[in-house]
Backbone as CSV, one residue per row, in Angstrom:
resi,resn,N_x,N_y,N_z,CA_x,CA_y,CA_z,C_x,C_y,C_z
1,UNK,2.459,12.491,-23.934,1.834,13.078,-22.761,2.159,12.195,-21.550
2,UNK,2.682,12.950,-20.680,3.177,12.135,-19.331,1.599,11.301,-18.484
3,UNK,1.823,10.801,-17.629,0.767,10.264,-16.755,0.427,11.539,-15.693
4,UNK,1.180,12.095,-15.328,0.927,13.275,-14.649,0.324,14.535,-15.339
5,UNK,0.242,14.432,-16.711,-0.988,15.457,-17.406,-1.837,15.118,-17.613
6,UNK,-1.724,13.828,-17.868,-3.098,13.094,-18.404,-4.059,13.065,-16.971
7,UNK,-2.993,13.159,-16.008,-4.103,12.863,-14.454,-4.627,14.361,-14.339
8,UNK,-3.485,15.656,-14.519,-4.110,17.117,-14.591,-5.151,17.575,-14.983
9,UNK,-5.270,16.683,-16.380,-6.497,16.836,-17.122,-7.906,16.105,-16.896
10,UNK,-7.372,15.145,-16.233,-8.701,14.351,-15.931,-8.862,15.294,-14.873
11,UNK,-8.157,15.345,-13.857,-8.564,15.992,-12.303,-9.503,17.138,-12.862
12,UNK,-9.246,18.116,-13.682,-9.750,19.223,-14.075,-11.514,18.962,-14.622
13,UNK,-11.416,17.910,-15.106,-13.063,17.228,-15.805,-13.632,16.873,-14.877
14,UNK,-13.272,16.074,-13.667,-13.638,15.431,-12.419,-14.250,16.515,-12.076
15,UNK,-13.600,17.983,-11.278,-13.442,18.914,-10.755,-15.115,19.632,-11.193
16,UNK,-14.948,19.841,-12.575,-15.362,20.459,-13.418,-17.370,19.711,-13.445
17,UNK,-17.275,18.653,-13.598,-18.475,17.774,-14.037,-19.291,17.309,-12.578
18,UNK,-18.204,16.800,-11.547,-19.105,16.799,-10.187,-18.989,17.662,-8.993
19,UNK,-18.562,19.163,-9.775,-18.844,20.236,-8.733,-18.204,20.215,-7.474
20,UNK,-16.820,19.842,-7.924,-15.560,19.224,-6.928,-15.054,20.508,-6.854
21,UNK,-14.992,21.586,-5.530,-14.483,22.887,-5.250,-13.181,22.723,-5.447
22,UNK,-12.485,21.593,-4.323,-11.512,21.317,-3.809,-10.870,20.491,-4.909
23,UNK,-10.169,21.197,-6.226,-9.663,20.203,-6.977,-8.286,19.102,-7.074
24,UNK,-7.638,19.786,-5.158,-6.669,18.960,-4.945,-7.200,17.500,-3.935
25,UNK,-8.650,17.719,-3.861,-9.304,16.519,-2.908,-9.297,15.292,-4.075
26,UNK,-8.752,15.161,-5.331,-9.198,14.275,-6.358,-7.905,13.915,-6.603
27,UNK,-7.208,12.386,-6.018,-6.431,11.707,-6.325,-6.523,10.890,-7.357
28,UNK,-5.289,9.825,-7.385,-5.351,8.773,-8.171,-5.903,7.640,-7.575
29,UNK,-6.060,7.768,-6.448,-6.610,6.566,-5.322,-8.055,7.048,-5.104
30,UNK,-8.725,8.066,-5.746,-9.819,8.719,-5.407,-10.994,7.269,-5.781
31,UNK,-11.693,6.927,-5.549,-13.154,5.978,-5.877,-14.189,7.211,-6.783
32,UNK,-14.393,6.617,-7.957,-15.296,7.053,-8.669,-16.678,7.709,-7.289
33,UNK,-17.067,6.266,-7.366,-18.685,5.819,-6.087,-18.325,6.487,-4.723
34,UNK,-17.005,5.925,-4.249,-17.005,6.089,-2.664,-16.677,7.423,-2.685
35,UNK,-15.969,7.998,-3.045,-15.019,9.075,-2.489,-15.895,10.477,-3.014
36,UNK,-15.699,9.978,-5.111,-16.083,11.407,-5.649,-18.167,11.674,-5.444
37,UNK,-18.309,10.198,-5.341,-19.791,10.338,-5.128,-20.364,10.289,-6.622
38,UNK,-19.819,9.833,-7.557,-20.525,9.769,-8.947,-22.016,8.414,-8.949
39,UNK,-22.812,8.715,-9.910,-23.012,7.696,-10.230,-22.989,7.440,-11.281
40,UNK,-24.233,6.388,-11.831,-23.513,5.749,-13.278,-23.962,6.891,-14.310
41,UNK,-24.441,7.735,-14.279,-24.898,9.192,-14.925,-23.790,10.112,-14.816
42,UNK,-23.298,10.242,-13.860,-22.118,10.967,-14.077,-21.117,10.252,-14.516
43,UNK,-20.557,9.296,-14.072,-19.825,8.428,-15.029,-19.575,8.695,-16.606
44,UNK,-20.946,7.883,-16.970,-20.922,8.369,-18.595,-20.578,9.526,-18.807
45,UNK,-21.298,11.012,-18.144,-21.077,12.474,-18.207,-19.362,12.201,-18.150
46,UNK,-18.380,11.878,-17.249,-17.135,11.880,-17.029,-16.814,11.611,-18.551
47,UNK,-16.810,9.918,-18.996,-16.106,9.722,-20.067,-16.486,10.474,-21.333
48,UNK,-17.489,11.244,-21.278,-17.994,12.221,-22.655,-17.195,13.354,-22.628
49,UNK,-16.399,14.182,-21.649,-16.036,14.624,-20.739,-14.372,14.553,-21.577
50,UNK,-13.680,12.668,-21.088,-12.086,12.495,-20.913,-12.271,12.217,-22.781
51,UNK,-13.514,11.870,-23.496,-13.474,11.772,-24.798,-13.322,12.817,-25.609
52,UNK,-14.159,13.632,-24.829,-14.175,15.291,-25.727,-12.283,16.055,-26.037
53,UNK,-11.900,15.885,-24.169,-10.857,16.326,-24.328,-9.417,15.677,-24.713
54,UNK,-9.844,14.394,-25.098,-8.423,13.765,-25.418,-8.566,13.416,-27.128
55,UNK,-9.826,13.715,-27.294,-9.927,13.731,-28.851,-9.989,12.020,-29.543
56,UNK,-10.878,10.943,-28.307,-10.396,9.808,-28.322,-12.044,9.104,-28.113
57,UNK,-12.109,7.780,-28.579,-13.234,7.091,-28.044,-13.090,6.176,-26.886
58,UNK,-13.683,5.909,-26.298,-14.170,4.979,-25.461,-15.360,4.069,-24.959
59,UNK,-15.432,2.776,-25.499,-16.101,1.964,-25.491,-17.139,2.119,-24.070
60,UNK,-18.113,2.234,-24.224,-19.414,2.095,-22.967,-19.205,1.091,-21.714
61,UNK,-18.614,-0.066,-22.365,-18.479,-1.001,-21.062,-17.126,-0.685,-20.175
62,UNK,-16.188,-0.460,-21.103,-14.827,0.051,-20.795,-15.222,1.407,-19.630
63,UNK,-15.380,2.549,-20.156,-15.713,3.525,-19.448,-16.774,3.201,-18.051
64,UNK,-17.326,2.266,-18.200,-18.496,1.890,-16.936,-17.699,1.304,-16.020
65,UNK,-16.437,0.415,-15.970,-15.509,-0.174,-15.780,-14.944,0.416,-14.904
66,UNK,-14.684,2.050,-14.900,-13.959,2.708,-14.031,-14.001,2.426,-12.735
67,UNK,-13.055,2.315,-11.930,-13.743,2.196,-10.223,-12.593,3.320,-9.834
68,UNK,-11.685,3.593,-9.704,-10.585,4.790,-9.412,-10.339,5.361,-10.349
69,UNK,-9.349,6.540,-10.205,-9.364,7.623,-11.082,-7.901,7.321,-11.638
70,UNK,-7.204,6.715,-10.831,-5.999,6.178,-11.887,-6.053,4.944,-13.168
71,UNK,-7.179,3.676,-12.402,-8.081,2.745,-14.185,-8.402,3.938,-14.991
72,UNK,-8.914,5.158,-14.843,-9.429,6.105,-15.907,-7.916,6.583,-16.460
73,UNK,-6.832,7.142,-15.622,-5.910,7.535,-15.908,-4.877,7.003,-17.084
74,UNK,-4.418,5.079,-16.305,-3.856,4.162,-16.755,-4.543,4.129,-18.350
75,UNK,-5.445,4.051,-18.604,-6.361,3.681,-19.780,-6.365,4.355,-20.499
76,UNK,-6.326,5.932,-20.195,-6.476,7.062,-21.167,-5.329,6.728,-21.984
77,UNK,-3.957,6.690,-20.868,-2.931,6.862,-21.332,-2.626,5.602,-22.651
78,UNK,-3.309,4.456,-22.848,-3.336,3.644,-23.592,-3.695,4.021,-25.068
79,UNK,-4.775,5.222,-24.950,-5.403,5.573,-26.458,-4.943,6.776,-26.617
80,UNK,-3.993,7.451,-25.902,-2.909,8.838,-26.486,-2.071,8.592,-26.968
């Protein structure tokens, strides 16, 4: 799986979980906090989310860890 699906797919969960209309407003430079407006509740919601659909685990501290959407990206791509 390229980095550019793995980002498709996250963008789509992002999109999907914090009621993001605009699913081309969600970069790789996007901020979890600043930009998408998550907090640590949605967060977790996110990685239950990139776990469900990549068929993969992710450690609690790891996933809390996130601060951009490309660390979520970069990382996924580590356990595919």
């Amino acid at each position: 799986m390229t980095d550019n699906e793995i980002f498709e797919k996250v963008r789509g969960i992002i999109a999907e979980k914090l009621n993001i209309d605009d699913e081309e407003s969600i970069t790789l430079d996007s901020s979890f906090v600043n930009d998408l407006k998550a907090d640590s509740m949605d967060i977790l919601d996110l990685v239950s989310g990139f776990e469900e659909e990549f068929d993969i685990t992710i450690p609690d501290d790891k996933g809390r860890a996130f601060e951009t959407v490309r660390e979520a990206v970069a990382y996924l791509k580590t356990l595919i």
